[in-house]
N, C-alpha and C positions, 0 to 999 in steps of 0.2 A: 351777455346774460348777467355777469357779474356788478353791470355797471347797472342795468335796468331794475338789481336788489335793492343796489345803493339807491337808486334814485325814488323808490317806492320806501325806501325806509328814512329817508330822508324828507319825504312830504309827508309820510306817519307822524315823524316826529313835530315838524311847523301844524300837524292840526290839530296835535297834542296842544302842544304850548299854545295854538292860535285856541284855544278850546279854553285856557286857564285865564287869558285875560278877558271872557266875554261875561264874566260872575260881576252882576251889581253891585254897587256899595252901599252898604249899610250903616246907620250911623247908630255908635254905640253907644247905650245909655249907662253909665257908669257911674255913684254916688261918691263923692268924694268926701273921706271922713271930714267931720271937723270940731274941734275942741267944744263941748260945754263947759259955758261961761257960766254955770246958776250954782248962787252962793250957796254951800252946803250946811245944813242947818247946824247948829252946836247942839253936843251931847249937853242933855241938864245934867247936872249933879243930883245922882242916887241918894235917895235916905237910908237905903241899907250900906252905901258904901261910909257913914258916917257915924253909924252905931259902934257903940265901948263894947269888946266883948266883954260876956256872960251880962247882956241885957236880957229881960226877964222876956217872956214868948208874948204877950200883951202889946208890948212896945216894936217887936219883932212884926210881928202880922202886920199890927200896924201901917210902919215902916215899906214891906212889903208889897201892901196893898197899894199905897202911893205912888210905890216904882213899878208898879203894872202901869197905873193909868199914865204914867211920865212917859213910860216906854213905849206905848201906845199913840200916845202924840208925836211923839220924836219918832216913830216909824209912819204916820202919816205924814210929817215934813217932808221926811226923806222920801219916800213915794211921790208927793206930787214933785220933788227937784227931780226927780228919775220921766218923772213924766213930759215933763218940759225938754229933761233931754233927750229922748224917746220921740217927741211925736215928729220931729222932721224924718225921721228915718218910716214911719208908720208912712206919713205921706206917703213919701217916695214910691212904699212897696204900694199903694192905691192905685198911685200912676202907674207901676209896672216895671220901675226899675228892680235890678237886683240887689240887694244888701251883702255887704262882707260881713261873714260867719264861721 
């Protein structure tokens, strides 16, 4: 009786394991990082970082005003370098890979 346990639990076990090696193999799609090379634009030098204090509010605004529109283009620089290093990862996620996040 004893041996007829062993030997039913011993054929459980090989249809176990025989059960584990019958899973297909799948190949994984996995993105592998990689450095962006795109040359990062140089900040311009600010007109307001160059004003004397107590300059009169004229010269101020001015000033101001120019370091909008600077700032403004040195953040579209920077935007299309981010886009450059941005779009292989976009790809990727098109085709269905996953991204690390």
């Amino acid at each position: 009786m004893m041996l007829c346990a062993r030997q039913w639990a011993a054929m459980g076990l090989c249809a176990v394991l025989a059960g584990c090696g019958v899973a297909p193999l799948q190949p994984v799609k996995t993105p592998i990082p990689v450095e962006c090379r795109v040359q990062r634009p140089t900040r311009p030098a600010m007109p307001t970082d160059t004003l004397a204090p107590g300059v009169d509010l004229d010269r101020f605004s001015a000033a101001a005003m120019a370091e909008i529109e600077l700032r403004e283009g040195y953040e579209r620089e920077l935007n299309a370098a981010l886009e450059l290093c941005v779009a292989p990862l976009a790809e990727a996620q098109k085709a269905g890979a996953k991204t690390w996040r």
